[in-house]
C-alpha positions in Angstrom: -103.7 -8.4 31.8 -105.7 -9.0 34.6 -103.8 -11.2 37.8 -105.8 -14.4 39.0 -106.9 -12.6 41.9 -108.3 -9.2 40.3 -110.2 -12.2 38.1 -111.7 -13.9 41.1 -113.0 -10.3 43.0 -114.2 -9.6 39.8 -116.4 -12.8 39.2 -116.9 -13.6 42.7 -120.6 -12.3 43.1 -121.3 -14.8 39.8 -119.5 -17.4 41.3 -121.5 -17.2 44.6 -125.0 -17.2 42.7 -123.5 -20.2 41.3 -122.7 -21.6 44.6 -125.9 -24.6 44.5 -124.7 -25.8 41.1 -120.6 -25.6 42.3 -121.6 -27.8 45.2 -123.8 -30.6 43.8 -121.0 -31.0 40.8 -117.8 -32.7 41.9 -115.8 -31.0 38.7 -116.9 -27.6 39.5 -116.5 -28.1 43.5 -112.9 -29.5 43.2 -112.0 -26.8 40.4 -108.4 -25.2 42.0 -108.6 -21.4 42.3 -104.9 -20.3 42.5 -105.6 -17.3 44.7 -104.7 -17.4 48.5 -107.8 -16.0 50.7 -106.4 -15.8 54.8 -109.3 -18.2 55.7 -109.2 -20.1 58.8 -110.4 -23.2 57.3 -110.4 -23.6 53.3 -110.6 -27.3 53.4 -107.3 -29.5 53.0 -106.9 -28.5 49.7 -103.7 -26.6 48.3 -104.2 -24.7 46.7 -108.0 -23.7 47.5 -110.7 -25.1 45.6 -114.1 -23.6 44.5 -115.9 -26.2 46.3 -114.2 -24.3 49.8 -115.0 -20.4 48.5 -118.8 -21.8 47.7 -119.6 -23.4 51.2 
């Protein structure tokens, strides 16, 4: 079984030619990813959301 964060790296390049449609739709941009990323700045969300990973 694959951990959240093997899933994410895996998906990521999708997820970033989806990155117009995550952050024009509020569902999508506030989606939670459980999967900490050593970012500066991901927003004041905890945990991170897609919306913060797309911009």
């Amino acid at each position: 079984m694959e951990s959240d964060r093997e899933l994410f790296l895996k998906e990521a390049f999708f997820l970033y030619s989806m990155r117009d449609r995550i952050l024009r739709d509020n569902r999508l941009y506030m989606t939670p990813v459980p999967v900490q990323n050593g970012l500066a700045y991901s927003g004041p969300f905890k945990p991170p959301v897609l919306g913060a990973y797309a911009e």
